[in-house]
NUKOLKE-296874 format. One line per 4 residues: number of its first residue (from 1); their letters; for each residue z, x, y of N, C-alpha, C, CB. Coordinates in Angstrom, 1 decimal, decimal comma. Each point is the difference from the previous one (the first is absolute). Glycine has a CB too. Layout:
N
NUM) A) Z X Y Z X Y Z X Y Z X Y  ...
//
This chain:
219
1) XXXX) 22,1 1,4 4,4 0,8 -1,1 -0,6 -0,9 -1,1 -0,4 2,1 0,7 1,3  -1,8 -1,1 -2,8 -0,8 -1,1 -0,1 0,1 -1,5 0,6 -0,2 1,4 -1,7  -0,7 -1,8 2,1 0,3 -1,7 0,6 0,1 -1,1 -0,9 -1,4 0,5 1,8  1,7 0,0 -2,9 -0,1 -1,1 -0,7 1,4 0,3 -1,0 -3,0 -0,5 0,1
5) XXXX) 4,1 -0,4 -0,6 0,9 0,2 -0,5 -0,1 -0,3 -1,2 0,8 0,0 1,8  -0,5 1,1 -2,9 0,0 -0,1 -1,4 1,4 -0,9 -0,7 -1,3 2,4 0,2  1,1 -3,4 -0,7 1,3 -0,9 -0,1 0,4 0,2 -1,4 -0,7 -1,9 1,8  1,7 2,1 -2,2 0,4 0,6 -1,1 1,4 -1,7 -0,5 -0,6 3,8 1,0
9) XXXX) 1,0 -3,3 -2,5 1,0 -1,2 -0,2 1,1 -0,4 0,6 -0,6 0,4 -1,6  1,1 0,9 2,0 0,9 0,4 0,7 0,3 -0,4 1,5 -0,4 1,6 -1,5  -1,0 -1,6 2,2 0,2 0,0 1,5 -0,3 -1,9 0,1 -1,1 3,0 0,8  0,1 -3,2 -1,8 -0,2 -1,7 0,2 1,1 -0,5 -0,2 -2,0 -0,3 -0,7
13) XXXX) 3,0 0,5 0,0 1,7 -0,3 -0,3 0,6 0,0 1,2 0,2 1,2 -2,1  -0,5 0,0 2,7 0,8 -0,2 1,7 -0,7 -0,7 0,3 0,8 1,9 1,0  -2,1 -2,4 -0,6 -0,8 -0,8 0,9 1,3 -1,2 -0,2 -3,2 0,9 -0,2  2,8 -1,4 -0,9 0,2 -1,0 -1,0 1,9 -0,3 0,7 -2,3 1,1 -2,6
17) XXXX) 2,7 -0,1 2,3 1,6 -0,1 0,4 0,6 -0,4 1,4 0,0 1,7 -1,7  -0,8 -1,0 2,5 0,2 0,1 1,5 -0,7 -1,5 0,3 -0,1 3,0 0,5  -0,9 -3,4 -0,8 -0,8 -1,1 0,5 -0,1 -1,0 -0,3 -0,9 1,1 0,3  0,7 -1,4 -1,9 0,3 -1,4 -0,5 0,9 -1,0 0,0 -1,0 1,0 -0,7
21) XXXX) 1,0 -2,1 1,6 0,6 -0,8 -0,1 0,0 -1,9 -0,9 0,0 2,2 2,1  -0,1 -1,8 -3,3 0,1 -1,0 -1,2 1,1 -0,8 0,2 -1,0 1,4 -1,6  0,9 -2,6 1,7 0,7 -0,8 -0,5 0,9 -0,2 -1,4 -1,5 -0,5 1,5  2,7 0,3 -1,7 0,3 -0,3 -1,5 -0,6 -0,8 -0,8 1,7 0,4 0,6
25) XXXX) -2,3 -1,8 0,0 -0,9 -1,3 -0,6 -1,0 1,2 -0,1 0,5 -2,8 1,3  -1,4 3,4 -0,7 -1,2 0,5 -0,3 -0,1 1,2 -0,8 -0,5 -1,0 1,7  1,6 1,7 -2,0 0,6 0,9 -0,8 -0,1 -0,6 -1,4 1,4 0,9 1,8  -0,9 -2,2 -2,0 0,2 -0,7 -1,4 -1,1 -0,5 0,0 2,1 -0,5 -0,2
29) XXXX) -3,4 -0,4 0,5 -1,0 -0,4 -0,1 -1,0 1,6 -0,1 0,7 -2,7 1,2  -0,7 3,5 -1,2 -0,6 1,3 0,1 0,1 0,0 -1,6 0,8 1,4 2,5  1,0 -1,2 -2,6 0,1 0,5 -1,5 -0,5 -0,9 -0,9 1,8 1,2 0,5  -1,5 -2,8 -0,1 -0,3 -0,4 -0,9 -2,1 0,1 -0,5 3,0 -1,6 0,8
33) XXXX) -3,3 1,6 0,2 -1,6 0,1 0,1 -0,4 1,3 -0,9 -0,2 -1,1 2,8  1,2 1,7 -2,9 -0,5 1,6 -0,6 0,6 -0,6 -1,5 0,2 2,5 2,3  0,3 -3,1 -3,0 -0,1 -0,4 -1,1 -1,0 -0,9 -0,1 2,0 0,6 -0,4  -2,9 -1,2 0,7 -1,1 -1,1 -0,3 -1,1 1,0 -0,6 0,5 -2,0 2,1
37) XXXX) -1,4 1,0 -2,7 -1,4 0,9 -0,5 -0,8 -0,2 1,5 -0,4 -0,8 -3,2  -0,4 1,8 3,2 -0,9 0,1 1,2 1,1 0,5 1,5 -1,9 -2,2 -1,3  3,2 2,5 0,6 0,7 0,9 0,9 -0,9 1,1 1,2 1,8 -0,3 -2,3  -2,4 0,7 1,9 -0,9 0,7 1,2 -0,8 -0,6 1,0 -0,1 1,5 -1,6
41) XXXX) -0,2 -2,6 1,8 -0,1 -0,8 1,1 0,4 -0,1 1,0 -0,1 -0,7 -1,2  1,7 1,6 1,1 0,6 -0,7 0,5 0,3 1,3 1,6 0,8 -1,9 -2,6  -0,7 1,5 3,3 -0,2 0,9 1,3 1,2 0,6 0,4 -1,7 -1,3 0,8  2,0 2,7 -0,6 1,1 0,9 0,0 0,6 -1,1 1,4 -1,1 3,0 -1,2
45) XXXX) 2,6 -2,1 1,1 0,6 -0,4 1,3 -0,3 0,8 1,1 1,7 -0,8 -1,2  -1,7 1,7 1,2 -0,6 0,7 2,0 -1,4 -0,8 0,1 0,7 3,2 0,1  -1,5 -3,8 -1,0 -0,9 -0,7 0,6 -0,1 -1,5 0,3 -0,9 1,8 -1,0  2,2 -1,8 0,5 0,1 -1,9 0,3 0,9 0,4 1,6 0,5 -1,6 -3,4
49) XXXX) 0,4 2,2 3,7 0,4 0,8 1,5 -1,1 -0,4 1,1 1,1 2,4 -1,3  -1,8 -1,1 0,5 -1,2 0,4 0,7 -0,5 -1,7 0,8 -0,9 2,5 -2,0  0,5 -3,4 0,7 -0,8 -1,2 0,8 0,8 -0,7 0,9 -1,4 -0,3 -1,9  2,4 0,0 1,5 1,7 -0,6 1,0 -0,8 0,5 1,3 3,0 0,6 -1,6
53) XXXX) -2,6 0,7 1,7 -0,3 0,4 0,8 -1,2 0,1 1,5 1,3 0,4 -2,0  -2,3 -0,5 1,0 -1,4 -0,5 0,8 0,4 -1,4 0,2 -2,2 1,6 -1,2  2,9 -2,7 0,1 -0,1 -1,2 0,6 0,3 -0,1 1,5 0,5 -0,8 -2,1  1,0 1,3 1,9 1,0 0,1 1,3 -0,7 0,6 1,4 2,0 0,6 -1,7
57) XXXX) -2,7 0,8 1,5 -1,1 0,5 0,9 -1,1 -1,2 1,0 0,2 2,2 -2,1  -0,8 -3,3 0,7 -1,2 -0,6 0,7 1,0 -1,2 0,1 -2,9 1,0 -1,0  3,9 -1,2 1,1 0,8 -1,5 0,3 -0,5 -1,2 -1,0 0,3 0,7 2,7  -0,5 -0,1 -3,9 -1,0 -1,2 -0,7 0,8 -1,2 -0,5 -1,5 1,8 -0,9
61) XXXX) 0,8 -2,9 1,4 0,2 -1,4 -0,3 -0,8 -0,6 -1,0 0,6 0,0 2,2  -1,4 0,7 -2,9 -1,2 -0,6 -0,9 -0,7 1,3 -0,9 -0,7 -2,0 2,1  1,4 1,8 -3,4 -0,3 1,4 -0,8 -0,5 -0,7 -1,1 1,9 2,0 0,8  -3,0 -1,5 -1,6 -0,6 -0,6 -1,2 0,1 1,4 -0,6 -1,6 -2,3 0,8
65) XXXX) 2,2 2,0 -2,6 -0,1 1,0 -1,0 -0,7 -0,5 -1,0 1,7 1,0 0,5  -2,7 -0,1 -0,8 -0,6 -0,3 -1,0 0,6 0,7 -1,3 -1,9 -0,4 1,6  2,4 -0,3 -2,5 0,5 0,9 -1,2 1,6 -0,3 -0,2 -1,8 2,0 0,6  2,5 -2,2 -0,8 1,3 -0,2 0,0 1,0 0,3 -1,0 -0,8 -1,2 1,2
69) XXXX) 0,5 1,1 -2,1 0,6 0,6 -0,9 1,3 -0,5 -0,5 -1,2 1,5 1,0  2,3 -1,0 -1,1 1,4 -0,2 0,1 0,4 -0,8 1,2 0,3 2,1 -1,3  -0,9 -1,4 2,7 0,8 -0,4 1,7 0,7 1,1 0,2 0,6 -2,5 0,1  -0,9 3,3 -0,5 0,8 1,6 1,0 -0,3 0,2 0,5 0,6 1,2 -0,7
73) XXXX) -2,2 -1,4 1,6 -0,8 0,8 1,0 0,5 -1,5 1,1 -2,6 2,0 -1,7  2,1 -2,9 1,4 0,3 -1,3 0,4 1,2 0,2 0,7 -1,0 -1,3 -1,7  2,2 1,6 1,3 1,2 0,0 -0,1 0,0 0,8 1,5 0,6 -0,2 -2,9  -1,1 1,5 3,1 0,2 1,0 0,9 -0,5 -1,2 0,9 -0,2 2,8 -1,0
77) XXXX) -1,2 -3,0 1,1 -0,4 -0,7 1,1 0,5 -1,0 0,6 -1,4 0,6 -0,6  1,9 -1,7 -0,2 0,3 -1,1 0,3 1,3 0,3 1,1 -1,0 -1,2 -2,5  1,9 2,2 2,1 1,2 0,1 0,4 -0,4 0,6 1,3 1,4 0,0 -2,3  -2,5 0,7 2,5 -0,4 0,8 1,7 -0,8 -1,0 0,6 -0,2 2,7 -0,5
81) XXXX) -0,1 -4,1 0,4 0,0 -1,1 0,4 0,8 -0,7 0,7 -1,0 0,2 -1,3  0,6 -0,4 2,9 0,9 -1,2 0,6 0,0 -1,7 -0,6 -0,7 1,6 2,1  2,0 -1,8 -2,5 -0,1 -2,0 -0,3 -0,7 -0,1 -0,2 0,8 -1,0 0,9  -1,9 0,5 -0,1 -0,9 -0,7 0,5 -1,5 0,2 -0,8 1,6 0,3 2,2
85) XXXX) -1,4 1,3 -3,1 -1,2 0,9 -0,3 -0,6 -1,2 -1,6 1,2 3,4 1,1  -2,0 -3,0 -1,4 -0,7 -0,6 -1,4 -0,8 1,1 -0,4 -0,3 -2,6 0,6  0,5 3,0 -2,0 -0,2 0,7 -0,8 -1,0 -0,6 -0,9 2,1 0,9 0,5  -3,1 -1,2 -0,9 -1,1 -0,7 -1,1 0,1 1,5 -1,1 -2,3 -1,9 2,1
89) XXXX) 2,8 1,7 -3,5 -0,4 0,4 -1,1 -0,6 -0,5 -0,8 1,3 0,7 0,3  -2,0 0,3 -0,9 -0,9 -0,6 -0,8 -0,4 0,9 -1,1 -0,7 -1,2 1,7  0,7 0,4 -3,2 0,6 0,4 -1,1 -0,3 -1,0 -0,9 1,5 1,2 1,0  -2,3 -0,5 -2,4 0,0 -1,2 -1,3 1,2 0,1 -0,7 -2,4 -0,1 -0,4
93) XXXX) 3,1 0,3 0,4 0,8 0,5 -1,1 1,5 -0,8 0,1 -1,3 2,6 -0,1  1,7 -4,1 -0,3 0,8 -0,2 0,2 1,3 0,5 -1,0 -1,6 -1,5 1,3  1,5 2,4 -2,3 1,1 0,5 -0,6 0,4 1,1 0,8 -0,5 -0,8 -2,2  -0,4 1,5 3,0 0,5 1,4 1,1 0,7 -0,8 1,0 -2,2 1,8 -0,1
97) XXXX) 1,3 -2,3 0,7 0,7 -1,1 1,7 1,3 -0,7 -0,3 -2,5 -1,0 0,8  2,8 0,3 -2,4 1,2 -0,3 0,2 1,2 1,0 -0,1 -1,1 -1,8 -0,6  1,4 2,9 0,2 0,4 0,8 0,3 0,3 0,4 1,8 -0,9 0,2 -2,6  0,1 -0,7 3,4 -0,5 0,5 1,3 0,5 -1,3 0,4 -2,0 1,7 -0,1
101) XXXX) 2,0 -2,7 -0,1 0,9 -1,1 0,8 1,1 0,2 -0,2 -1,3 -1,5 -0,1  2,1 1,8 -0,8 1,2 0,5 -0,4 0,4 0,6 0,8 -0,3 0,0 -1,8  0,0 1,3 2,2 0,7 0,7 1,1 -0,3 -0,5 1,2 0,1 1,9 -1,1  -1,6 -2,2 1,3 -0,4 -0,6 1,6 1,3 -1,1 0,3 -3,1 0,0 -0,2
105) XXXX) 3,5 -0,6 -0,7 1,2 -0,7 0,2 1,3 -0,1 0,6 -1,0 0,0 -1,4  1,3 2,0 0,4 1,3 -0,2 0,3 0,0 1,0 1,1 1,1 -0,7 -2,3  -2,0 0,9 2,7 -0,3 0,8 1,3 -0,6 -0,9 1,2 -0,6 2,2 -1,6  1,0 -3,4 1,2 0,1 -0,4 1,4 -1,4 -0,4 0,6 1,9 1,4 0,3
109) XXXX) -3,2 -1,5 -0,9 -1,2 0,5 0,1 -1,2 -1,0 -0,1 1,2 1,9 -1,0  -0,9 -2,9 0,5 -0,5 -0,8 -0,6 -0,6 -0,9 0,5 1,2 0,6 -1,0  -0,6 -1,1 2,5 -0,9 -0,9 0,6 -1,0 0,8 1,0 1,9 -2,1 -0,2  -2,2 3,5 0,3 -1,0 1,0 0,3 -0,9 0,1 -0,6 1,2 0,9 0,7
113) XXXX) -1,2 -1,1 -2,1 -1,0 0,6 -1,0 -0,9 -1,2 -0,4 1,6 1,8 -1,0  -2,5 -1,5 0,7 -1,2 -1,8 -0,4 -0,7 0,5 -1,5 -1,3 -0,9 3,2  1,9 1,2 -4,2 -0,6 0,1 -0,9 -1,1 -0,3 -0,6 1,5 0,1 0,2  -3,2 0,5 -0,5 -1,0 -1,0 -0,2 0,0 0,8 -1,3 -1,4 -1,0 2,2
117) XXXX) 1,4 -0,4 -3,1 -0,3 1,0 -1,8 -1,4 -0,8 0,2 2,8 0,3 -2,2  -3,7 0,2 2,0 -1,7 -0,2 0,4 -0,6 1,6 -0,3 0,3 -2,1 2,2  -1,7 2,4 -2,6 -0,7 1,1 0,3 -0,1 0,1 1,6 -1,2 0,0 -2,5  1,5 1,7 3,1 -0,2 0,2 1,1 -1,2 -0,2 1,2 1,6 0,9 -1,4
121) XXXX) -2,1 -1,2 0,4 -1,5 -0,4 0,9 -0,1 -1,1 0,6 -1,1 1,2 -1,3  1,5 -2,3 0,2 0,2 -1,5 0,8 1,2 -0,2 0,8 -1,1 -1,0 -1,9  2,3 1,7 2,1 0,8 0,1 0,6 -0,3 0,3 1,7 0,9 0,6 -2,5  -1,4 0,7 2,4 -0,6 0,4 1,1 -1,1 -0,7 1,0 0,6 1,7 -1,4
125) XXXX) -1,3 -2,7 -0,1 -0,8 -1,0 1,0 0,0 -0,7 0,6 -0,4 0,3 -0,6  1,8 -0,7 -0,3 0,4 -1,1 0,6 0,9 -0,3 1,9 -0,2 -0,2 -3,1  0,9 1,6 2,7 0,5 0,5 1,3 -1,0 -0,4 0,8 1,3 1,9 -0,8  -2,6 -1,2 0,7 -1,0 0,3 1,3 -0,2 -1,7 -0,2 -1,4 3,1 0,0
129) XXXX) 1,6 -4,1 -0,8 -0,7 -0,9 0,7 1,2 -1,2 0,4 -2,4 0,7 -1,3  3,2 -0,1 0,8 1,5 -0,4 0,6 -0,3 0,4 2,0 2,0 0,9 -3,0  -2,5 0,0 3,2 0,1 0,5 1,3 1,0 1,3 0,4 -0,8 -2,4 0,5  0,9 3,0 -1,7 1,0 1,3 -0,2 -1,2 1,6 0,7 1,7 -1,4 -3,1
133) XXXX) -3,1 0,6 3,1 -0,4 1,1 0,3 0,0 0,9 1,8 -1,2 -1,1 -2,4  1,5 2,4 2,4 -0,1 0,4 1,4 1,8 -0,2 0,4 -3,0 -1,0 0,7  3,8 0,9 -1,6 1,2 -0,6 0,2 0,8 0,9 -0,8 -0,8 -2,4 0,5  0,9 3,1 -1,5 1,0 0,8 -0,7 -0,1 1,5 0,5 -0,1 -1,6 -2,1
137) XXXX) 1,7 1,6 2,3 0,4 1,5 -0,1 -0,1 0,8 -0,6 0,8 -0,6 0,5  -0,7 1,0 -1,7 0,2 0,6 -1,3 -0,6 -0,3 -1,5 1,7 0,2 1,3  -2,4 0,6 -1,6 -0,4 -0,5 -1,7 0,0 1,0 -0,5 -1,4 -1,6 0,2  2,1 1,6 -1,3 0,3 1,0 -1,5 -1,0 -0,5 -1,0 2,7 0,4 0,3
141) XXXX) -3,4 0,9 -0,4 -0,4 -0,3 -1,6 0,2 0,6 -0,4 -1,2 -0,7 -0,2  1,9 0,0 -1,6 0,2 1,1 -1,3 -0,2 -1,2 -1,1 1,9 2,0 1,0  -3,3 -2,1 -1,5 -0,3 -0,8 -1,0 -0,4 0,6 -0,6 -0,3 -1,4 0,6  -0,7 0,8 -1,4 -1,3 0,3 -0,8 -0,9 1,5 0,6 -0,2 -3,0 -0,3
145) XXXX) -0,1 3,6 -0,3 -0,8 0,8 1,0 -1,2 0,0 0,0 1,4 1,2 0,1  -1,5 -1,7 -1,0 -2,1 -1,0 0,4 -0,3 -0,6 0,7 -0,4 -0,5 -1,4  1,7 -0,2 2,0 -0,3 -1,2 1,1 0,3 0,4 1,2 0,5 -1,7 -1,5  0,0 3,0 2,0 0,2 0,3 0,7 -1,1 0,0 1,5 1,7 0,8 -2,1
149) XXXX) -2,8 -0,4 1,9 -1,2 -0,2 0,9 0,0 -1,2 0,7 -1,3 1,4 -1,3  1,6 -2,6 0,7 -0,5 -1,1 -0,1 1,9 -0,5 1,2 -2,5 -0,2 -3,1  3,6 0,4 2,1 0,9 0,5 1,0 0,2 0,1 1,3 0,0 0,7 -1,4  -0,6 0,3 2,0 0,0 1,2 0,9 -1,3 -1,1 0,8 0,8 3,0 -1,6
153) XXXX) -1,6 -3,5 1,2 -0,7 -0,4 1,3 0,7 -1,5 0,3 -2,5 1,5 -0,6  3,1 -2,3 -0,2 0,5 -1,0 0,0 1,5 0,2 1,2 -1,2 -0,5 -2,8  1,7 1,6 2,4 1,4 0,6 0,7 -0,9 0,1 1,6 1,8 1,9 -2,5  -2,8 -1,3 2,8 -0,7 0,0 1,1 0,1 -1,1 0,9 -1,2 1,2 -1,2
157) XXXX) 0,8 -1,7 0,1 -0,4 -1,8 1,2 1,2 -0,7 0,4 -2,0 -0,8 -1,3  2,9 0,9 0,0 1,7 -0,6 0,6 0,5 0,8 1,2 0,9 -0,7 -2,4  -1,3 2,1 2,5 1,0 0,9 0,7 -0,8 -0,3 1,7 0,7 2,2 -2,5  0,5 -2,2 3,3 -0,2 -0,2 1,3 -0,3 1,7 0,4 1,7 -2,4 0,2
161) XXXX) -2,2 2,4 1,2 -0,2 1,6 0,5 1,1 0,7 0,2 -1,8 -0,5 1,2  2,3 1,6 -1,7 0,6 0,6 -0,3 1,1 -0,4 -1,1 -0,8 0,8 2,0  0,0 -1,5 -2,7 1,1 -0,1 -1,4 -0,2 1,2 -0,9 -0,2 -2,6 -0,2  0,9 2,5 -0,8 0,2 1,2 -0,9 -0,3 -0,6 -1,1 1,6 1,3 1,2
165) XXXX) -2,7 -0,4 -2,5 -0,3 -0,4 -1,2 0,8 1,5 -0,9 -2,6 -1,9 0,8  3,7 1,7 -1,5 0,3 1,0 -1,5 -0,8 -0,2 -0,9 2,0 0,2 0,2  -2,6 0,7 -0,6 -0,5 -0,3 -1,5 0,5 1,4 -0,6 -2,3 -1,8 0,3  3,2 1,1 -1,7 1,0 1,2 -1,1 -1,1 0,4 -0,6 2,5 -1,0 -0,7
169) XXXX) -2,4 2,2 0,1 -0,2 0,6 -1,7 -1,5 0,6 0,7 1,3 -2,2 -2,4  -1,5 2,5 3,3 -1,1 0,8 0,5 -0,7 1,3 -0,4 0,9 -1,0 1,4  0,2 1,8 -2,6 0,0 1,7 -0,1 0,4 -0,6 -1,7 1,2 1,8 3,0  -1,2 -3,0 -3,7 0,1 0,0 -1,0 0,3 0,7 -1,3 -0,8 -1,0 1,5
173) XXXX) 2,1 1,7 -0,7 0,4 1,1 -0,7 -0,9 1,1 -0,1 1,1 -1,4 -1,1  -1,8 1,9 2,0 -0,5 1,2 0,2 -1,6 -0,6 -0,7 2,7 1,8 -0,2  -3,1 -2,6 -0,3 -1,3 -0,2 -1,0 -1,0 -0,2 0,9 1,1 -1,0 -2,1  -1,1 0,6 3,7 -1,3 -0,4 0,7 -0,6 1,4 0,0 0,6 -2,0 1,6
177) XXXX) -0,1 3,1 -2,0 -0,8 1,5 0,8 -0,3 0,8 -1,7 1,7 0,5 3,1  -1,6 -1,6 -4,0 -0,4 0,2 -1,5 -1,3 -1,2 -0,2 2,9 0,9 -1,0  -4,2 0,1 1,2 -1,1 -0,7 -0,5 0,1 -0,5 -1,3 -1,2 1,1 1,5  2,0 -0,4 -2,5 -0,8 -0,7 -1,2 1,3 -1,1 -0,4 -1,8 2,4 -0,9
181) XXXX) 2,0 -2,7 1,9 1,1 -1,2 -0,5 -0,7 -1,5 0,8 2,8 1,8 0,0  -3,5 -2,5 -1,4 -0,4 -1,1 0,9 0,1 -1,0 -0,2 -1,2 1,0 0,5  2,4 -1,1 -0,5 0,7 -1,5 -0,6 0,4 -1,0 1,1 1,2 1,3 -1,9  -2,0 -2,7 1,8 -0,2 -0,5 1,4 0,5 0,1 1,2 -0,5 -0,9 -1,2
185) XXXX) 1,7 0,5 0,9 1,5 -0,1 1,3 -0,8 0,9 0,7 2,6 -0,1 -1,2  -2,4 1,8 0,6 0,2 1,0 0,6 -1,9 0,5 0,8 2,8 0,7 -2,2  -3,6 -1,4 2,1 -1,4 0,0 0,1 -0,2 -1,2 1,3 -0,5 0,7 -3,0  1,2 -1,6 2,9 0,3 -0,5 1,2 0,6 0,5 1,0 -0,1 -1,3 -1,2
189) XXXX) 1,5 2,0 0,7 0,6 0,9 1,5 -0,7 1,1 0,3 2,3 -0,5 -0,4  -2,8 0,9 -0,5 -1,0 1,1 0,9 -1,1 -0,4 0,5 0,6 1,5 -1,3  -1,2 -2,3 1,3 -1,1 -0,2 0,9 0,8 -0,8 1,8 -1,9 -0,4 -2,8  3,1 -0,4 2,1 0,5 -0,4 1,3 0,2 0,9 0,7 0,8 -1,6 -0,8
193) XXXX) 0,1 3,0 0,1 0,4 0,7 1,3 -1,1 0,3 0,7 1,7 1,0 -0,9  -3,2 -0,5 0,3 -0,7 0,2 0,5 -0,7 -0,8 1,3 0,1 1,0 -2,2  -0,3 -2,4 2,1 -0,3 -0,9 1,0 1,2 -0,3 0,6 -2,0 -0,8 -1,0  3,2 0,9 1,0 1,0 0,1 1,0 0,0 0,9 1,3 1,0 -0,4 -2,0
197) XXXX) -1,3 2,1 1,0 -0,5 0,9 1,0 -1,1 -0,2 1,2 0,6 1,1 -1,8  -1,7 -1,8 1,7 -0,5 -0,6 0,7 -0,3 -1,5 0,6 -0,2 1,8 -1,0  1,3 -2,0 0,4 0,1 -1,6 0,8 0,3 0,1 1,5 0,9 -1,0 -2,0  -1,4 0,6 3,2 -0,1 0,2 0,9 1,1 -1,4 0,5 -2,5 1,6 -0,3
201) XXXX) 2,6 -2,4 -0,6 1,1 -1,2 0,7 1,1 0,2 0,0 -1,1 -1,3 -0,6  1,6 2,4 -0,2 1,6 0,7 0,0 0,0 1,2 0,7 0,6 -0,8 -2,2  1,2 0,8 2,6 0,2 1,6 0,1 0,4 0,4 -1,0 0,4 0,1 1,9  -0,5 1,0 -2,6 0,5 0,0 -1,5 0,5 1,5 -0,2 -2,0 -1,9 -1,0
205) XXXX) 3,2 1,6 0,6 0,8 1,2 -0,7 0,5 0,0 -1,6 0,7 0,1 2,4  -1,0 1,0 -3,2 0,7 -0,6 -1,4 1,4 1,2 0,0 -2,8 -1,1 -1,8  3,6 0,6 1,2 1,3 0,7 -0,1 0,0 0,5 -1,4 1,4 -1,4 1,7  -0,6 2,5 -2,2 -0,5 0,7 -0,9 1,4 0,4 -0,7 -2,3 0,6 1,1
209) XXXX) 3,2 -1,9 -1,3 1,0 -0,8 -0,7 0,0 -0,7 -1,0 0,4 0,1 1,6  0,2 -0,7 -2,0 0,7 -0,5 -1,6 -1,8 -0,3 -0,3 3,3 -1,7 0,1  -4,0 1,1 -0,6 -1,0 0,0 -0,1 -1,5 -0,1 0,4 1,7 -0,3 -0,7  -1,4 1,0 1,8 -1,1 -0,1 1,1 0,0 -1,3 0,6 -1,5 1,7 -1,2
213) XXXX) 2,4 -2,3 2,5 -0,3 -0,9 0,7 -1,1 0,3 1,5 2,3 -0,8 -1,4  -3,2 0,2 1,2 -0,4 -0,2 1,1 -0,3 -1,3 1,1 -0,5 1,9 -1,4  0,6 -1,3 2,7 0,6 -1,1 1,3 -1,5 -0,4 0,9 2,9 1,3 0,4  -3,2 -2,5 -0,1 -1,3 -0,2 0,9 0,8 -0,7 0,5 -2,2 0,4 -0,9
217) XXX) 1,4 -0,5 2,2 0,2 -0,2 1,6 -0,9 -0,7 0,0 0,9 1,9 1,0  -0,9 -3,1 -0,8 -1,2 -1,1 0,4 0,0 0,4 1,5 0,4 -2,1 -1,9  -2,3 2,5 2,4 0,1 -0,1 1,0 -0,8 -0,8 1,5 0,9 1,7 -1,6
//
C-alpha cells in the first residue's frame, strides 16, 4: 500500500467539507479579494485554518506578517489571538490594506492589528530596535520573493526559542524543480529551500499544500 495519498478534486472537496471552518466575514473578503487584480496573492482558506491554528497551538501573543494584502491571512490570526495579542503587519500598499481595515473592523479586530505601510525591512528593524527582538511568536512571510532571505533572517532575530517562522509560495507552482525557469522570485526560493535544508538554527518541515508552505522552528 502506498504511504503517500494521491489527492484527487473530489477527495480535497471532502477534506475541504468535513474540515473547514470559514467564517461568513471571511467568506466575503475571500470573494471579494478574488475579484481584485493580483487576485492570486491571495492565500486559500485551509491555509489561513491551518495558521489559526499553529497560532492557538504556540499561545501566540506577538505575530508579525510580512505581506498583507487584503487581511485574510491577518484575519485568521488575529482572531486565534488572546485580547491582549499584537499582530505587526506590514505592507506598502495602502489601496490593498484599506480594504483590510474594512473588515479588520467589522470583525472586531482592530485594536490587535498595528498596521505598518513602510517597506518590510525597515519595519522589522525597527521592531528589533523597538526591543521586539527574542520576543515574537509567529512570523508569516508572503511578500516579495526577492526579499525574502533578508526576511527570514530578520524573522530570526524577532523570533523567541521556539517560535515559529511560515514562509508561503515555496513550490511556486511547481517551477523551483524547473531549471530553466529563472525568473527572480522563483531563483530566490530555490536557493532558500536549499539553505533552509541546512540551516541548523531551525527545525524545519515544508508541507506540500496550497503553495508549498514551509514551517521553522527556531531553536
Amino acid at each position: 500500500m502506498l504511504d503517500r495519498l494521491i489527492m484527487n478534486h473530489d477527495l480535497f472537496d471532502y477534506v475541504l467539507d468535513v474540515s473547514l471552518r470559514e467564517s461568513d466575514l471571511l467568506a466575503r473578503l475571500r470573494e471579494e479579494t478574488a475579484k481584485m487584480p493580483m487576485a492570486e496573492m491571495q492565500i486559500p482558506a485551509e491555509q489561513g485554518q491551518f495558521m489559526a491554528f499553529l497560532v492557538q497551538l504556540l499561545g501566540a501573543r506577538r505575530v508579525v506578517e510580512v505581506g498583507t494584502f487584503t487581511g485574510y491571512s491577518t484575519i485568521w490570526m488575529a482572531q486565534a489571538m488572546p485580547a491582549d495579542g499584537k499582530l505587526i503587519a506590514c505592507d506598502v500598499s495602502e489601496e490593498w490594506t484599506d480594504v483590510a481595515r474594512r473588515y479588520w473592523t467589522e470583525a472586531g479586530l482592530a485594536d490587535r492589528i498595528d498596521l505598518r505601510l513602510a517597506p518590510a525591512d525597515d519595519t522589522l528593524a525597527q521592531l528589533k530596535a523597538d526591543g521586539w527582538a527574542g520576543t515574537v511568536d509567529l512570523v508569516f512571510i508572503d511578500a516579495d520573493k526577492t526579499g525574502y532571505v533578508g526576511y527570514y533572517e530578520a524573522a530570526l532575530e524577532l523570533l523567541r526559542p521556539g517560535g515559529v517562522i511560515i514562509l508561503d509560495n515555496m513550490l511556486r507552482a511547481g517551477e523551483v524543480i524547473d531549471p530553466s525557469v529563472d525568473e527572480a522570485g522563483t531563483v530566490v526560493i530555490r536557493d532558500l529551500n536549499k539553505r533552509l535544508h541546512k540551516d541548523e538554527r531551525i527545525s524545519l518541515s515544508m508541507l506540500p499544500f496550497a503553495d508549498g508552505v514551509t514551517l521553522g522552528l527556531k531553536r
